[in-house]
C-alpha positions in Angstrom: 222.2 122.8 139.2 225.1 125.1 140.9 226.7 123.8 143.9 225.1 127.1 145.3 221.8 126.3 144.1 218.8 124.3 146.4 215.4 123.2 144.8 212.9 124.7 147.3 208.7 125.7 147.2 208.2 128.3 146.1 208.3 131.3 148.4 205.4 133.2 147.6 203.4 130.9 150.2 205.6 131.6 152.9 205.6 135.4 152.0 201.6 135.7 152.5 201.5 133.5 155.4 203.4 135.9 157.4 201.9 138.7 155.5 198.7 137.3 157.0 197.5 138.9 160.4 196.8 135.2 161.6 200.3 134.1 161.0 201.2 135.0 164.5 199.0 132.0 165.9 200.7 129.6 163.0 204.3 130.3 165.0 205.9 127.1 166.4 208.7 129.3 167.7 208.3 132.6 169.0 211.0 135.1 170.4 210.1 138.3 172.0 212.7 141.0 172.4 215.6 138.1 173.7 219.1 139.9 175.4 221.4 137.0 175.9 225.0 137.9 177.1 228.3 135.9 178.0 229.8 137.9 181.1 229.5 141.8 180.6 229.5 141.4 176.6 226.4 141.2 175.5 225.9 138.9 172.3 222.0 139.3 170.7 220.3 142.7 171.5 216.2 143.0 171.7 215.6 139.9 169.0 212.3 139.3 168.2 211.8 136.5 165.1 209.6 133.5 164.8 209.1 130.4 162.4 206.1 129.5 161.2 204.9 125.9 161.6 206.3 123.7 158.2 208.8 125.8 157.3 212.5 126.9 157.5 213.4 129.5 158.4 216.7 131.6 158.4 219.1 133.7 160.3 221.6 135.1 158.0 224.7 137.4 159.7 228.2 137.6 159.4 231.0 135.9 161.6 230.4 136.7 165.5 227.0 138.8 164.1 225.2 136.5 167.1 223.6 133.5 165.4 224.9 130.8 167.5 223.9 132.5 170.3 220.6 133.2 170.0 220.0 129.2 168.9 221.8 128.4 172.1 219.4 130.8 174.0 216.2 128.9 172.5 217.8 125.2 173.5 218.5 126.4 177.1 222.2 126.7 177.1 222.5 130.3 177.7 219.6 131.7 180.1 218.7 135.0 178.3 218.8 138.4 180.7 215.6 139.4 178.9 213.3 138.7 176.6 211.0 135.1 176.1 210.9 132.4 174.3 208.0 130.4 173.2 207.5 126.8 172.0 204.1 125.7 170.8 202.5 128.5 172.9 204.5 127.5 176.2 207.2 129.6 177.9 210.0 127.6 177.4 213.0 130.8 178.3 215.6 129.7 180.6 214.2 126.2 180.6 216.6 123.0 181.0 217.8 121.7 177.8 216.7 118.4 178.6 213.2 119.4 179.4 213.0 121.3 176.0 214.1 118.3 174.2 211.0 116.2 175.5 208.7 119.1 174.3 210.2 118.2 170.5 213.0 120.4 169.9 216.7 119.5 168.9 219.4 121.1 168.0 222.1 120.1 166.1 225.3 122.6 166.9 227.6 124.0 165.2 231.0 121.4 164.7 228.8 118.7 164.3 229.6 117.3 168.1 228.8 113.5 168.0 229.3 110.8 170.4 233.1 109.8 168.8 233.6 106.2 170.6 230.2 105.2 169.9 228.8 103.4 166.4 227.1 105.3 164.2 224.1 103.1 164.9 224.6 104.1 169.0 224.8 107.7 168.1 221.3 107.6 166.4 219.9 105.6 169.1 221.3 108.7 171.3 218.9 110.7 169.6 215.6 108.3 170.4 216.3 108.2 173.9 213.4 110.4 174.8 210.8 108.7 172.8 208.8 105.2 173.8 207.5 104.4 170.4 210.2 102.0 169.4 208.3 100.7 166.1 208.5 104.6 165.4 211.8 104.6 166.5 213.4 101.7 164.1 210.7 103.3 160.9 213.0 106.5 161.9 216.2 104.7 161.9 215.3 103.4 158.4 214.4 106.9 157.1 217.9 108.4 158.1 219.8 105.6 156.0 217.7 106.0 153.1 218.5 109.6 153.7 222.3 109.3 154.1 223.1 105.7 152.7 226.9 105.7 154.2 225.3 105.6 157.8 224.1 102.4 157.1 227.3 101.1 155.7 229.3 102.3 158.3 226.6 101.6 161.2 229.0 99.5 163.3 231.6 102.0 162.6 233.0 104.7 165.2 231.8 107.9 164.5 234.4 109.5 165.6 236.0 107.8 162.2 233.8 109.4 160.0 234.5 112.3 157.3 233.3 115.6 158.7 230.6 116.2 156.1 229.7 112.2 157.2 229.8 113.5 160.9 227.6 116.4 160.0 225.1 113.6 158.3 224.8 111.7 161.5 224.5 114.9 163.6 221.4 116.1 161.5 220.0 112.3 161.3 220.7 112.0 165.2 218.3 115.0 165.7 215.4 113.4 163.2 215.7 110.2 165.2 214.0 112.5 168.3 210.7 112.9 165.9 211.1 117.0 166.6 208.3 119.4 165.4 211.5 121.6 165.0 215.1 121.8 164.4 217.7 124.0 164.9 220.3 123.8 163.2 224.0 125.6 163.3 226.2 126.5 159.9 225.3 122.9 158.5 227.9 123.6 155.7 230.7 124.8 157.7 234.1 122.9 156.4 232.2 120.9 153.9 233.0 120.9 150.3 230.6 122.6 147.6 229.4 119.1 147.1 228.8 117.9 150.5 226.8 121.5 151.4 224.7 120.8 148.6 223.7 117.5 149.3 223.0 118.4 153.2 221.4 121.0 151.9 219.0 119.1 149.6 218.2 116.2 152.7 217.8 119.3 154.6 214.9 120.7 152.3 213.1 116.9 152.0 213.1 116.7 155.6 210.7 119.7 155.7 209.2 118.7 153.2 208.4 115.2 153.4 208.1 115.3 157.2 206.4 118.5 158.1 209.3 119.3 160.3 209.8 123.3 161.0 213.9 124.3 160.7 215.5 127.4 162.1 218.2 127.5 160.1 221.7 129.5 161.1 224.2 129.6 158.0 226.9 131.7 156.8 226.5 130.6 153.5 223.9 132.9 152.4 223.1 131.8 149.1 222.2 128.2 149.8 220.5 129.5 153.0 217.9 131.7 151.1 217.2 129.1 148.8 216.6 126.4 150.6 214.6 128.5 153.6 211.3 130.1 153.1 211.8 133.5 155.9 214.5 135.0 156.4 216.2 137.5 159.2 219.3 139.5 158.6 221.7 140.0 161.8 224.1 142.5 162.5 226.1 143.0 165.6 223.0 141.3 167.5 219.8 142.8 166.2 217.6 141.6 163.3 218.1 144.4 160.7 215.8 143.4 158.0 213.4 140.2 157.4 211.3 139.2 154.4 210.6 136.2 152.9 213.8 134.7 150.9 212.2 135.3 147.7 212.4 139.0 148.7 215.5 139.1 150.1 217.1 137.4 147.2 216.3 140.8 145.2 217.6 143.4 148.1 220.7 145.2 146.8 222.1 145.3 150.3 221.6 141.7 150.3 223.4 140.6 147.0 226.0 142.8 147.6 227.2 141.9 151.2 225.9 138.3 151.2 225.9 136.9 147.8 229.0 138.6 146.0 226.7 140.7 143.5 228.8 143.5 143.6 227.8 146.9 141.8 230.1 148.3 139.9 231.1 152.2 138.9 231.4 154.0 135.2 235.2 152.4 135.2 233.8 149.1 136.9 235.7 150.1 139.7 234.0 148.4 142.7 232.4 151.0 145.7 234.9 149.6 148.5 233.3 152.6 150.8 229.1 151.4 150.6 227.3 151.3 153.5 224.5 148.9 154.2 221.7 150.7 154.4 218.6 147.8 155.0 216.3 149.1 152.6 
């Protein structure tokens, strides 16, 4: 298996579900045509996307494209100007972070941002703090080791010792230990090694799959994104430009030539430095 490559479902499931005309009703996250801003700029323009209940989805865009942003604007950083955002069928826009954590979201951000002078063990507690079900809790705590075995070596260690693909283990096991119906999860591979993406990549797909938990995934790495998620959502300067199911976007020429590296070539096999996307 390619460092590039992530065993996932199959797609075609995914595809018809939000084919289907019910689909709409099996969304655990909904946004409705979402304007966020930071000062007079504005950063995501009329967004509209949703993820359907056990499954990842993905928000594929270039560099400053918006991605961050518009997780920021579901978790309650960033109050949106416009738009709405809907957890499990409640209004959740503008909402305190805090209060959207209890409902059963997290979000792990982009850099990873753990608690550096606390254990590794501490930093995963972090993440329970919300729940009372402590047998739940330590089953939890026992599921993120098996998952990432060097947490529990290095569970009395400082996090802020770790590697930075170890750091962006704890981050993402810090989030499961909140028993979320959904994660959202910021450019999981950023820094990492080929390696280390593919193995967070990999926990990343058993943790939807073994515990029913939906993912909106934002990643710049478009190759391991589509192949891991099940929907995806193209972004470009702040609006969704095209979305399909991954299986389908894997075979759009716009697609594998601006996201994957599958570039065409001419008669001479000079490349076409002058294409346009065109989002067909």
């Amino acid at each position: 298996m390619s460092a590039d490559t992530v065993t996932s479902a199959p797609a075609s499931a995914a595809a018809a579900a939000v084919a289907d005309t019910g689909a709409a009703s099996q969304a655990v996250l909904r946004l409705a045509n979402v304007e966020s801003a930071y000062g007079p700029i504005r950063a995501i323009r009329g967004v509209s996307l949703e993820v359907i209940r056990g499954q990842i989805a993905t928000v594929l865009g270039s560099n400053g494209a918006g991605k961050t942003t518009i997780l920021k604007t579901i978790s309650g950083i960033i109050d949106p100007r416009r738009g709405s955002v809907e957890f499990n069928g409640q209004d959740i826009t503008a909402q305190d972070p805090a209060h959207i954590v209890r409902l059963g979201l997290s979000h792990v951000p982009e850099g990873r941002e753990v608690f550096p002078l606390l254990s590794v063990r501490d930093n995963l507690l972090m993440g329970a703090y919300t729940r009372k079900d402590r047998d739940g809790a330590a089953r939890d705590l026992e599921t993120v080791y098996r998952y990432f075995p060097i947490l529990k070596e290095r569970a009395a260690q400082n996090a802020g010792l770790l590697s930075g693909g170890q750091q962006q283990m704890l981050a993402i096991s810090r989030a499961i230990m909140a028993a979320p119906e959904l994660i959202l999860l910021d450019e999981p591979s950023l820094g990492l090694s080929p390696r280390l993406t593919k193995e967070i990549f990999e926990i990343v797909v058993r943790i939807n799959r073994e515990r029913g938990t939906s993912i909106l995934l934002v990643e710049q790495n478009a190759n391991m994104a589509l192949n891991a998620a099940d929907f995806g959502y193209v972004l470009e300067n702040g609006r969704i430009v095209m979305q399909d199911s991954c299986a389908v976007l894997r075979e759009k020429d716009d697609i594998k030539e601006f996201y994957l590296g599958m570039k065409e070539t001419g008669v001479r096999g000079e490349r076409r430095w002058k294409k346009k996307k065109t989002w067909r």
